[in-house]
C-alpha positions in Angstrom: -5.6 28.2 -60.1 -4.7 31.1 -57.7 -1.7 30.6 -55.6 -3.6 32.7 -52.8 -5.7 29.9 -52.2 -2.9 27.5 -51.7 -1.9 26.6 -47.6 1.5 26.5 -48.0 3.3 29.8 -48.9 5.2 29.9 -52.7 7.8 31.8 -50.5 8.3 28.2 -48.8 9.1 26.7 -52.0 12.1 29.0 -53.6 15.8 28.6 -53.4 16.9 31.4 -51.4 20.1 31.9 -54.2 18.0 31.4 -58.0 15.0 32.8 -56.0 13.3 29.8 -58.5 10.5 27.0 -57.3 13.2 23.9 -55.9 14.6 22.1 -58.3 16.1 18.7 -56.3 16.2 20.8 -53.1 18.9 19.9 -50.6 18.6 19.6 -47.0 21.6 21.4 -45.3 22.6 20.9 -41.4 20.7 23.7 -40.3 17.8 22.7 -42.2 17.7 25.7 -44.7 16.8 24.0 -48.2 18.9 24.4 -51.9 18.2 23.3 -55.0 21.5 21.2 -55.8 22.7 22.9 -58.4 22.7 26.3 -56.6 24.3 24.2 -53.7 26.9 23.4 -56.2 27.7 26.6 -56.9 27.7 28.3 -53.8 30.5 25.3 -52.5 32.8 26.3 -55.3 32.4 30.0 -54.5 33.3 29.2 -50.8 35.4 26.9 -51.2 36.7 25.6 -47.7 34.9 28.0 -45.5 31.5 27.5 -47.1 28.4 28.2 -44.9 24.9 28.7 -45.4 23.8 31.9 -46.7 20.7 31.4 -45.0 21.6 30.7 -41.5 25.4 31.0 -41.8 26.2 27.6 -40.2 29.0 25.1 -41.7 27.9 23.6 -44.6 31.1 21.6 -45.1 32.2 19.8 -41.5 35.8 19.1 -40.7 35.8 15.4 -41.8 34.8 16.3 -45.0 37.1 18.4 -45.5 40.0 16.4 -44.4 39.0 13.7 -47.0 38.9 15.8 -49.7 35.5 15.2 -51.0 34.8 17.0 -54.1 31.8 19.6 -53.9 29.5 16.7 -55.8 30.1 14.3 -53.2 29.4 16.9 -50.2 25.9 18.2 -52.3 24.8 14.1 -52.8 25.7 13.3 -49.6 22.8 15.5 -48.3 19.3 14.3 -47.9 16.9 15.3 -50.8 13.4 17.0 -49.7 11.2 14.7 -51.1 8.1 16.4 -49.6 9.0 19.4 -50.9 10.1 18.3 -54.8 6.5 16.9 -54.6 4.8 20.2 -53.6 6.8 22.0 -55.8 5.8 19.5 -58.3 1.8 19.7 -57.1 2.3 23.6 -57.6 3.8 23.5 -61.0 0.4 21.5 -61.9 -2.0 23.8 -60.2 -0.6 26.4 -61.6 -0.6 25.8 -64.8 -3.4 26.1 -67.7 -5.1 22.9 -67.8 -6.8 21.0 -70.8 -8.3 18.0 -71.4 -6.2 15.2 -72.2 -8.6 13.6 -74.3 -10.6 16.7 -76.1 -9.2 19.4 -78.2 -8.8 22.3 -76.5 -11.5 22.1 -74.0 -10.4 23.5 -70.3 -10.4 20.6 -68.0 -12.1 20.1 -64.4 -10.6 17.2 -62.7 -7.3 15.1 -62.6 -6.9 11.6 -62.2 -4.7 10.9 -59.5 -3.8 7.1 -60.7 -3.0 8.4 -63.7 -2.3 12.1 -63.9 -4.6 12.6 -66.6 -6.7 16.4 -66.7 -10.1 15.7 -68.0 -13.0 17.8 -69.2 -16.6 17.1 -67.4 -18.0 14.7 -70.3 -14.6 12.8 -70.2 -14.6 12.7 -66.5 -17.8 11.0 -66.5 -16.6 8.0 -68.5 -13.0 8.0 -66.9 -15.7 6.9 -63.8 -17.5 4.2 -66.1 -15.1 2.3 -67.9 -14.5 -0.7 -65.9 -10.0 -0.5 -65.9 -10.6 3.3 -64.7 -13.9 3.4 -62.1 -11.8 2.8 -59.3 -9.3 5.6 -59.9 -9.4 8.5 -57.6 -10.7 11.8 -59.4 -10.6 15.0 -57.9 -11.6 18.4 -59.0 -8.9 21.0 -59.7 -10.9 23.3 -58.2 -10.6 21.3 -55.0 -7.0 20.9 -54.8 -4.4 22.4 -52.8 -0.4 21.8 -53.4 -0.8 19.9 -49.8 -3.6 17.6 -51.0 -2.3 17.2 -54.5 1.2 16.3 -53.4 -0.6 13.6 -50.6 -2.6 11.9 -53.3 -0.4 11.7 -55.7 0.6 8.2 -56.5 4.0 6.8 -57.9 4.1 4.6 -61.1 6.2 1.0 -61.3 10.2 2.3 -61.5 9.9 0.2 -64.6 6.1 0.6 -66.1 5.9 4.2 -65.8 2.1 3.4 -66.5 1.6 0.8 -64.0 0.8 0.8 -60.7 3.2 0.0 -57.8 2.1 -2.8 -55.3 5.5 -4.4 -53.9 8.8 -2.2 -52.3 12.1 -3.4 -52.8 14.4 -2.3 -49.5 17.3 -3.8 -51.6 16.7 -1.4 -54.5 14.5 1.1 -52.9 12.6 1.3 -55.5 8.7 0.5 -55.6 7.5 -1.6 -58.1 4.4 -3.3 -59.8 3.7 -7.5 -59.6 5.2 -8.2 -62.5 8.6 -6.2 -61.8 8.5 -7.9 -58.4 8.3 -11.6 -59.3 10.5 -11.5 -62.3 13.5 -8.4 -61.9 13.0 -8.6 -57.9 12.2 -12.4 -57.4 15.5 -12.8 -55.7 15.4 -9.6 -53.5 15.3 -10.5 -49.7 12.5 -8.7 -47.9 10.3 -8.1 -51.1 6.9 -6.3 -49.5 3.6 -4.8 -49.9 3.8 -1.1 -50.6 1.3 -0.1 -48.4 2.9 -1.7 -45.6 6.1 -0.1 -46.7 4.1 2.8 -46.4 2.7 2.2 -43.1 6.5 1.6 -41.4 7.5 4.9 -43.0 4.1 7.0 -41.8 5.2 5.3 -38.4 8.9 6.4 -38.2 8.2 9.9 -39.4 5.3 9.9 -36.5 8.4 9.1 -34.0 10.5 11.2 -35.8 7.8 13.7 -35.2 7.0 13.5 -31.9 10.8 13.4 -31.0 11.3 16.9 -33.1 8.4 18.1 -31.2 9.3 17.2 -27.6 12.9 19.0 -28.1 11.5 21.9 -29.7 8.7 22.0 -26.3 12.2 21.5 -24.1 14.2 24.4 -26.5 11.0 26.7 -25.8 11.6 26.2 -22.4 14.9 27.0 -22.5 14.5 30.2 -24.4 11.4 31.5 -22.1 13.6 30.9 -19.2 16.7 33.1 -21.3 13.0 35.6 -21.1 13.0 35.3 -18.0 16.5 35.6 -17.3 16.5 38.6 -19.3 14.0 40.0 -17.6 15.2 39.7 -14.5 18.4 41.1 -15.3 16.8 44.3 -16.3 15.0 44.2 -12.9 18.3 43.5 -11.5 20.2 46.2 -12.9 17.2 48.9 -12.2 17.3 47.5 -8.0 20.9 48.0 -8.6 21.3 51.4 -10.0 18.3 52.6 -7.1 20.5 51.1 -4.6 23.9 52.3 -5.7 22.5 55.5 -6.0 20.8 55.0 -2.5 24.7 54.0 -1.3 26.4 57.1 -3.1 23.8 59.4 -1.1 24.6 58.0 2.0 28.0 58.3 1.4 27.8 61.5 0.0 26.4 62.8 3.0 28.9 60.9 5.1 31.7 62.2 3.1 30.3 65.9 3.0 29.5 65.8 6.6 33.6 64.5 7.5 34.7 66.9 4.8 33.2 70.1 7.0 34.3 68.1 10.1 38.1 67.9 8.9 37.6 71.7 7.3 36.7 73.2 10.5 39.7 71.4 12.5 41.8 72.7 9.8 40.8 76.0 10.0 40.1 76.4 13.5 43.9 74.6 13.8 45.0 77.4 11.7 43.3 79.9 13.6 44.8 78.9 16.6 48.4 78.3 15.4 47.6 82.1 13.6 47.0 83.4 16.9 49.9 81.9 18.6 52.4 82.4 16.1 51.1 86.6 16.7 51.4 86.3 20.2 55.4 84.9 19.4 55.5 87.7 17.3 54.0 90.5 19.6 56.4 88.9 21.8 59.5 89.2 19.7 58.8 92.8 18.8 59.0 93.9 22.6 62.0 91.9 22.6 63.5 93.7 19.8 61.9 97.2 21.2 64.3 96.8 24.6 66.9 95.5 22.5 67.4 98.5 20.4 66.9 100.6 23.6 69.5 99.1 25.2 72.0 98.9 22.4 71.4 102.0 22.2 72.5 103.2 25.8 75.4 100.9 25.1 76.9 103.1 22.5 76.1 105.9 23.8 78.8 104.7 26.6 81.0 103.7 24.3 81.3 107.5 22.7 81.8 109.0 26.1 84.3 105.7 27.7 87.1 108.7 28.4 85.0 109.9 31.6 85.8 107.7 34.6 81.9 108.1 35.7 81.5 106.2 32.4 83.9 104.2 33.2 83.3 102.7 36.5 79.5 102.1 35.5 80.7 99.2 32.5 80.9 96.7 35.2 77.6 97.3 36.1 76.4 97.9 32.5 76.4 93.6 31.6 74.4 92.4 34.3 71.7 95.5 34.0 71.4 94.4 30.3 71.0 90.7 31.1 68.4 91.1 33.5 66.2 93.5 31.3 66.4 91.5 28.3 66.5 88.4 29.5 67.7 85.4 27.2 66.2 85.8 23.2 67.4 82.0 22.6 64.9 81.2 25.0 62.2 83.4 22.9 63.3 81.6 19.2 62.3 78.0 20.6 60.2 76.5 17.3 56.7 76.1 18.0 54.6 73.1 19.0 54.1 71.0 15.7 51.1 68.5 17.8 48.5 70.4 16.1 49.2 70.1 12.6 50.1 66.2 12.7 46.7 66.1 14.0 45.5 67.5 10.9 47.3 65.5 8.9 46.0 62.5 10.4 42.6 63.7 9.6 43.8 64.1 6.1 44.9 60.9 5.9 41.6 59.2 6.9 40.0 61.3 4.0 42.8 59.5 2.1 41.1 56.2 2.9 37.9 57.2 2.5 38.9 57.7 -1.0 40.5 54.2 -1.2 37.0 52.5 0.1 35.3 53.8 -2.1 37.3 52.7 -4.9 36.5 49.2 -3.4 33.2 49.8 -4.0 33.5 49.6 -7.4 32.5 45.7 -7.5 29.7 43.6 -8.9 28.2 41.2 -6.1 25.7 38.8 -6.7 23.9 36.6 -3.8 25.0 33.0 -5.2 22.2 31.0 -6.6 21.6 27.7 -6.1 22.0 24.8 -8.7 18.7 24.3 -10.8 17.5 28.0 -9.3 17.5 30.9 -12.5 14.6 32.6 -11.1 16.7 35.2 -9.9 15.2 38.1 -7.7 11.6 36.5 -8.5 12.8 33.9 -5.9 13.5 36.8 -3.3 15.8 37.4 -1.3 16.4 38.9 2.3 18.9 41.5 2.1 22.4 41.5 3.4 21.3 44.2 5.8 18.9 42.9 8.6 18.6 43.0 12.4 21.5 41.9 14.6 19.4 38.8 16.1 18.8 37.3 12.6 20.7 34.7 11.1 20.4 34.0 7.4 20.2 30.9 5.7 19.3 28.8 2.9 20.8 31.4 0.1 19.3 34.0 1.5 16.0 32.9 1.6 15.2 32.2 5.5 15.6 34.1 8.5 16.0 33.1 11.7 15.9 35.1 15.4 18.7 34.0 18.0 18.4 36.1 21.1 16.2 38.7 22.4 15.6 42.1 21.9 12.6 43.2 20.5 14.7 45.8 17.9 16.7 43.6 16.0 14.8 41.4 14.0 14.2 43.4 11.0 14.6 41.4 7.3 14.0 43.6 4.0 13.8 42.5 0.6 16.3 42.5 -1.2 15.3 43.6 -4.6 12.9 46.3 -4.8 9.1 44.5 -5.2 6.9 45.4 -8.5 3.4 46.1 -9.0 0.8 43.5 -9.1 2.8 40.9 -7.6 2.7 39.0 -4.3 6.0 39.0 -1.7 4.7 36.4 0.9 6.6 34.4 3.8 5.8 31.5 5.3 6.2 30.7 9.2 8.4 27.8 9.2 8.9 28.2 12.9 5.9 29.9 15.5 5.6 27.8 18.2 4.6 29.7 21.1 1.6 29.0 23.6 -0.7 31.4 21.9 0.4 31.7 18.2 2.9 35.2 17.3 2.4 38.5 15.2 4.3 39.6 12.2 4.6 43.1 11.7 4.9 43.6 7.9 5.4 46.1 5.6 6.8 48.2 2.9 10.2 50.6 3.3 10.6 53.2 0.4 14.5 53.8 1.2 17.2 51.5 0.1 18.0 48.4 2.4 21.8 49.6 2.4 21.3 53.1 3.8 18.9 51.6 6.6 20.5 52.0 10.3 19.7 49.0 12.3 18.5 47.6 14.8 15.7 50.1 14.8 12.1 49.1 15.1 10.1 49.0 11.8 7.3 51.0 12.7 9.5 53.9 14.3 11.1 54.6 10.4 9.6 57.6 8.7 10.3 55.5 5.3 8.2 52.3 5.7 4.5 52.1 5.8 3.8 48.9 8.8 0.9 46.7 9.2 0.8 45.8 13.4 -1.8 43.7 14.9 -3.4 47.1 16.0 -2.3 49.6 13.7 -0.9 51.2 10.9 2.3 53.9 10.6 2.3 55.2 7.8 5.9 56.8 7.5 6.3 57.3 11.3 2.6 58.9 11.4 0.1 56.2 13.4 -3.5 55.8 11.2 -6.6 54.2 12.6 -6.4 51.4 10.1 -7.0 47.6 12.1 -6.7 45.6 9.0 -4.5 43.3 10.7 -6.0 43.2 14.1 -7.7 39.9 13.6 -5.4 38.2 10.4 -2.0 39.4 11.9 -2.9 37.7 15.5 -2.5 34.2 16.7 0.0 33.2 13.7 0.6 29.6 13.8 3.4 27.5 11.9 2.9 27.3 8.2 0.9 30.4 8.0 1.6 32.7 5.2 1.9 36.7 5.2 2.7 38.7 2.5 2.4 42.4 1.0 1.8 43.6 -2.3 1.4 46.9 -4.6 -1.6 47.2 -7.0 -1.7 49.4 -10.3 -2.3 52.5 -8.2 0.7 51.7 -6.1 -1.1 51.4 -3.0 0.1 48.5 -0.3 -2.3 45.7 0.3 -1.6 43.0 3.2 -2.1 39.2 2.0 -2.4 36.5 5.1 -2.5 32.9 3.8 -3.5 33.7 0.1 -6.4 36.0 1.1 -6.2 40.1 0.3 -6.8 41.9 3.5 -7.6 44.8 1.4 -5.9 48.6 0.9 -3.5 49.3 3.9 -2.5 52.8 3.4 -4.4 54.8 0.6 -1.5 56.8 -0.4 0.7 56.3 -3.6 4.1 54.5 -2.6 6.7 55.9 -4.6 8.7 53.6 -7.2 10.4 51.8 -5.5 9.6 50.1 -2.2 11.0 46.7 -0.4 9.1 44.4 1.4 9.7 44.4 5.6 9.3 41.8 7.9 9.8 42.4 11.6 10.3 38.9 13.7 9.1 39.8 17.0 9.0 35.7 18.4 11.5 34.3 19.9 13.6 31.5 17.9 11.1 32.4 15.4 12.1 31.5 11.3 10.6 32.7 8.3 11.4 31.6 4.8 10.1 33.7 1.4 8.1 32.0 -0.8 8.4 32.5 -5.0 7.2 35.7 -6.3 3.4 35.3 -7.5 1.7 37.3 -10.2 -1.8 39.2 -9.6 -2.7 39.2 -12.6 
């Protein structure tokens, strides 16, 4: 018969090491099958630190090999597959040639599965007549499968290999027929039917089952939430990367604007200090002209000291110096250092610039909460929000303390993704007539955001009001939430959301409000709330897909 009809896969049913149909297969810890022989073998080649070649698990545990079993004991000590020796065994038959048992070489059709007998059509027909046999279940080959074959495929007396088995003996194990079981087994406690033998064990396996079955369901879970962990650590890492870079810009720019700042004092501190040190100079050079001058008249007297005209003016001579030259120790006074400490000082804040942004240099994470791996798909309010809001509840409600219609701006933490929902609910909006919630999208990083600023006033974000929209700082005549956005009420929900095309769409409690702005948002955009009520609170909701 051809093995490509058969459900369960040849592959299934060969050693992984003699790459032959199992012979005795083995049932190792990890659930890998051996035939025992090859298990044999592959324990004396490892020796101590054997593991499967399949799975690469311990095949040997550490009791056993304190004890000092011998490589027989370990192999017996593991279950034998059973189910599989008789598929195996079911194959084998299938795939040989098959006679008739009875005729001479006449192909057969069918096989007895009471007594494992192939028979031709015409002896098939009397195997169904004769009175010992008509009861015997006869199938076609044709028919079979390894499955069905191995499932209806009885086992003879342990004794009477050509008997039937009725009774089980639990003390032997061993199934036997009437006559074994009233003479060999009389004295065996627990003596029973074999179908009720077989009955218990269809029952345990069922349990067995069903218990296999519910751990795998809870391992599935555990390895779609890994998935989803995964996956949200790639979304993590891509909302981190846009908003260090969004950080490095802004500091960039800080950095380059201080740098020109703390250029320009130094050079207009060197220009200045230039132009005084020249005027010192300037200043020394006249000195120095008069002095020459003078020393000059000086020794000229001295050549011509004989005449008494000479003479009598030396006493006038030091005074007349003095007071036209003045005092030079008076001109060599060190200049005025004030001005390049000040530099320095500037220097040194560079310096620390330098050091904080070494500091930066550090993974932060806002904790989670035991039981809570969604991650971002939870989200978050950023860190960076209006100076009336108070965050709570790791990071997933805001609340307004004070007044001041500018600083009660929340953002998203994460940047949101297309096709999915970022909604809020109004935990608190208790006023006379119900509140508004300005919401929105912002297209810069939540970090480089100045605050408190009003949302609509940003030429970054894209606002729904109750009247209007601003489209980056430009007002359209869009009313999409002149009705929904009104009259807000506690337990409402408000939410925004980017379709395929990247376009914003405003959600009030579940409901699409439809297109807010038609132009393509860039990639990456976080949600904005703007909590205009007074001892108003707001708490995200989980992260819902469109699609």
């Amino acid at each position: 018969m051809a093995t490509s009809s058969l459900p369960v896969d040849p592959n299934e049913m060969q050693c992984s090491i003699c790459h032959e149909l199992f012979v005795e297969p083995k049932i190792l810890p990890c659930g890998h099958l051996l035939c025992r022989q090859c298990l044999l073998s592959w324990l004396q080649s490892q020796a101590e630190a054997a593991r499967c070649p399949l799975g690469r698990c311990s095949i040997i545990d550490e009791k056993d090999r304190r004890s000092g079993k011998s490589v027989v004991d370990i192999a017996d000590s593991f279950l034998t597959d059973r189910a599989m020796a008789a598929l195996v065994e079911a194959h084998r038959l299938l795939s040989e040639q098959h006679v008739c048992c009875v005729c001479v070489n006449v192909s057969a059709v069918c096989v007895c599965m009471d007594c494992g007998d192939t028979l031709c059509q015409k002896c098939t027909t009397l195997h169904k007549k004769q009175s010992a046999t008509k009861h015997h279940a006869v199938h076609k080959l044709s028919s079979l499968t390894t499955q069905t074959l191995a499932a209806k495929s009885r086992s003879a007396c342990a004794v009477h290999a050509d008997t039937l088995p009725v009774k089980f003996c639990p003390a032997h194990r061993v199934s036997v027929c009437l006559h074994c079981a009233t003479t060999a087994h009389r004295q065996c406690p627990d003596v029973r039917d074999v179908e009720e033998r077989r009955g218990e064990a269809r029952a345990t396996l069922r349990e067995l089952a069903s218990t296999l079955a519910a751990q795998e369901a809870e391992v599935a879970r555990g390895i779609g939430q890994a998935d989803d962990q995964l996956t949200d650590i790639d979304r993590q890492t891509k909302a981190s990367i846009a908003e260090t870079d969004a950080i490095f810009d802004h500091l960039t720019s800080v950095i380059n604007t201080h740098r020109r700042q703390v250029t320009g004092t130094i050079l207009k501190t060197s220009s200045d200090k230039k132009a005084a040190t020249q005027d010192r100079k300037n200043v020394l050079l006249n000195h120095r002209g008069k002095l020459i001058l003078h020393k000059r008249f000086v020794e000229r007297s001295e050549g011509v000291v004989t005449r008494d005209d000479v003479t009598a003016l030396t006493s006038e001579m030091k005074p007349f110096v003095n007071g036209h030259v003045g005092s030079t120790s008076a001109l060599l006074t060190p200049a005025d250092v004030t001005r390049r400490l000040t530099v320095m000082r500037e220097q040194e804040e560079m310096y620390n610039v330098t050091k904080a942004l070494s500091a930066l240099i550090t993974i932060k994470d806002i904790p989670i909460a035991d039981g809570d791996t969604s991650g971002p798909a939870s989200f978050y309010f950023h860190d960076n929000h209006g100076t009336n809001i108070v965050l709570s509840n790791n990071h997933k409600t805001a609340e307004r303390k004070g007044r001041g219609y500018r600083n009660g701006i929340v953002v998203s933490r994460y940047p949101i993704e297309v096709n999915k929902l970022y909604e809020i609910c109004m935990d608190k909006a208790d006023g006379p007539e119900g509140w508004y919630l300005p919401v929105g999208v912002v297209t810069s990083s939540p970090f480089s955001m100045t605050l408190p600023a009003r949302s609509g006033f940003w030429d970054k974000a894209v606002v729904v009001w109750a009247g209007n929209v601003t489209d980056h700082g430009a007002q359209i005549n869009n009313y999409i939430g002149r009705e929904p956005l009104y009259n807000l009420r506690t337990g409402n929900r408000v939410g925004v959301s980017l379709d395929s095309d990247r376009q914003l769409h405003l959600h009030v409690n579940g409901q699409d409000k439809g297109v807010v702005s038609p132009c393509e948002l860039p990639g990456t955009c976080y949600a904005i709330f703007d909590v205009w009520f007074e001892e108003g609170m707001i708490s995200t909701l989980p992260v819902t897909s469109l699609i």
